[in-house]
C-alpha positions, 0 to 999 in steps of 0.5 A: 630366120634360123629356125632350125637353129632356134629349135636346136638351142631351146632343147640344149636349155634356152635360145642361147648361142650355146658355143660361148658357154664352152667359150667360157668353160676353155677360158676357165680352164685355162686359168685354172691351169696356169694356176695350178701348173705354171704359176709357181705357188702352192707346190714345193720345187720347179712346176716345170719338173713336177708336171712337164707334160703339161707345164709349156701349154699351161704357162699361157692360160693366162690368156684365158682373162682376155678371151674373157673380156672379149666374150664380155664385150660381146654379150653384155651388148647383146643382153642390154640392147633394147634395156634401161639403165636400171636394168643394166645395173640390176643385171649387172649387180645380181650376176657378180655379187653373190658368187663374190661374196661366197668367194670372199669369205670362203678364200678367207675361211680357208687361207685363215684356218689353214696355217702356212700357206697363203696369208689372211688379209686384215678383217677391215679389209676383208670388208672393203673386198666384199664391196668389189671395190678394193683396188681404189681404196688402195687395199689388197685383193683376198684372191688375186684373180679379183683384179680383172673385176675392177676391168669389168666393172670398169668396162661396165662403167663406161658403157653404162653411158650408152645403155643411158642413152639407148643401144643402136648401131651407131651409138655402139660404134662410135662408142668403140671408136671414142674408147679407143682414141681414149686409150691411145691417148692416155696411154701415149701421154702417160695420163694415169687416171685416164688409163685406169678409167679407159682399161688400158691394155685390156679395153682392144679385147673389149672394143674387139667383142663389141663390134663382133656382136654388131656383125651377129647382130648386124652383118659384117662390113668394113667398118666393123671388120676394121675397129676387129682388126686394129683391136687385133694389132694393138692387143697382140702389141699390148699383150707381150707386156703381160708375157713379159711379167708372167716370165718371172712368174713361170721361171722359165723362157716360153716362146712368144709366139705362142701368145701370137697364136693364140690371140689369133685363134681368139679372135678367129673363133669370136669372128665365127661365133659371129658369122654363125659358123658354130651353129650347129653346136647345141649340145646339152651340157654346154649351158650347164658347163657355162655356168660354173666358170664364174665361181669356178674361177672366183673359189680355185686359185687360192683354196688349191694353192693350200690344198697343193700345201697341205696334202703334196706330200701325202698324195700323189701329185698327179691325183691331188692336182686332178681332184682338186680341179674336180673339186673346184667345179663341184664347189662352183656347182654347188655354189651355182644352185644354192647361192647364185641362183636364189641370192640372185632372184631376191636382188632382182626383186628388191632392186626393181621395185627399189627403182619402180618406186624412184620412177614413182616418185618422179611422176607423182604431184607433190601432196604439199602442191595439192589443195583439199578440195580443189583439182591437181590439175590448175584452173588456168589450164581448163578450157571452159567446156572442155574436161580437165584432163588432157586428150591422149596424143595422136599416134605417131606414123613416122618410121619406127627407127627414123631416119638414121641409116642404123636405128638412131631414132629408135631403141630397138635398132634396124632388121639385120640387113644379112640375111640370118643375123639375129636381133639380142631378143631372139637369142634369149640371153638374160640381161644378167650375163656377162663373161662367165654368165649362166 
């Protein structure tokens, strides 16, 4: 055990692997910045002139989005491991809403009291946004980064299945294989439903993430290292199609291989977070950062493209680009503290005790099946001269986890057979975590 480690990460705010919270933050930032420098809304003229110092790197944040899917891939399947179903949707439901709902209203306060930059979406469907839901309905997004929320919420569709069935190593990875013969299949035959249900092209940053916790949880072999690198080969193909749309959006020719590079170091990195490379790093300010990378990203796009609208004439560039990147992050901390936190803590208590009383009316007798007077317990079943109420079961001495190599047989799955990999428990992570998690 890492105990050293342990102790590190409880005085930076929590047992926690510290580093995906600046993971989180550089993928946040990166958006922020395409959109902001690269994207070409909300300033007047080429971007490429008005900030060419920064212009070339920026034009690749784009990528930050898969670095997301990837860190999700891997905390969500260590924050349900050992979970139910109820819990999966409670942790799922408290960690997105209530940071989007302020961004939904707050984009749409701004664009409709701001004249002439981006236009209002229609109240109705406002509504329909607010429901997270608006991409089948067929209705138009309030802030066009809300799109990756529908891969989310459909990654958490799909894995919802094993979380119903209980999380063990075996069930993971045959989880990704199954997703992956899926995608392929659906996007080689063109079968459209299909490939939105399967998050085709996204769904290799996803698998990819999965099988890299399964290495921290787990330790690494071959198997594992496998699903990382086919997820590799075919996110670096399927992630070209996506630089050749954002080349329209930018205006000007950016070198491919720089989307080579850094889906590379992307998955560099995610291997080292899980073979414990970074653990070492346990500065204070990382978990506090991570925190704001969820409302940071749901408020910047469209409330900076009319900022940049209104004020680009009368400040400088330079200092009108920097305060508003300020101002977003003390937005989304202050969206952090007063929203998420306390909307979230009444969530969770309304939706358990919502699924404790489901549970409770499961296992209660019928009132209508009882007859005053008589024992809910039939007759037919008492043994003269024994009590009707049943003998408690002999305890079970069988191995805790079966006699599946990974743990089929139990919900906690094995003991990390390499030394110093570390269960989901020890780690501390709420199961209200996710790509942008606290």
């Amino acid at each position: 055990m890492r105990i050293g480690r342990s102790a590190a990460r409880r005085k930076a705010g929590g047992d926690r692997i510290v580093v995906l919270d600046g993971l989180r933050l550089i993928a946040a930032l990166m958006v922020v910045s395409y959109h902001y420098v690269a994207f070409g809304e909300g300033w007047e003229g080429s971007q490429a002139k008005l900030f060419p110092v920064v212009f070339r790197p920026s034009a690749y944040g784009w990528l930050g989005v898969e670095l997301f899917f990837m860190i999700s891939g891997f905390v969500i399947c260590m924050s349900c491991w050992g979970r139910s179903l109820p819990d999966f949707f409670t942790s799922r439901v408290i960690r997105l809403f209530p940071a989007y709902w302020v961004g939904v209203l707050a984009t749409t306060a701004v664009v409709t009291l701001v004249p002439g930059g981006v236009d209002p979406l229609a109240w109705r469907d406002v509504l329909v946004n607010l429901t997270m839901l608006q991409w089948p309905m067929g209705v138009g997004h309030v802030d066009g980064v809300y799109w990756t929320l529908w891969a989310e919420l459909r990654f958490y569709l799909l894995f919802a299945l094993v979380v119903w069935r209980g999380l063990t190593y075996r069930r993971v990875v045959a989880f990704c294989l199954v997703w992956a013969t899926v995608a392929l299949l659906a996007d080689g035959y063109d079968i459209r439903p299909l490939d939105q249900l399967a998050v085709v092209p996204h769904c290799w940053f996803f698998i990819a993430g999965l099988a890299f916790y399964l290495m921290y949880r787990f330790g690494p072999n071959l198997l594992l290292w496998g699903i990382v690198a086919f997820s590799y080969v075919m996110g670096q193909y399927t992630v070209m199609e996506t630089w050749s749309r954002t080349l329209e959006r930018v205006g000007h020719r950016i070198p491919g291989w720089g989307v080579t590079v850094l889906i590379t170091v992307f998955f560099v990195v995610m291997a080292g977070v899980s073979l414990g490379w970074f653990r070492r790093i346990d500065w204070r300010w990382l978990p506090a950062a991570g925190a704001l990378t969820y409302p940071l990203y749901l408020l910047h796009e469209s409330i900076g493209w009319e900022v940049f609208h209104r004020f680009q004439h009368s400040v400088n560039r330079w200092v009108l680009l920097g305060g508003t990147v300020v101002g977003m992050l003390v937005l989304a901390h202050l969206v952090h503290r007063v929203v998420e936190r306390p909307v979230s803590r009444r969530l969770r208590a309304g939706l358990r005790a919502a699924f404790a009383q489901i549970g409770s009316d499961r296992s209660a007798v019928p009132e209508s099946s009882v007859v005053p007077g008589r024992s809910a317990v039939p007759e037919s079943s008492v043994v003269p001269g024994r009590s009707a109420v049943p003998e408690p079961s002999a305890v079970s001495v069988t191995a805790p986890y079966g006699d599946a190599p990974y743990g089929d047989g139990g919900q906690g799955g094995p003991k990390p057979f390499v030394p110093g990999a570390r269960a989901a428990e020890a780690q501390g992570f709420d199961p209200a975590e996710g790509p942008f998690g606290r």
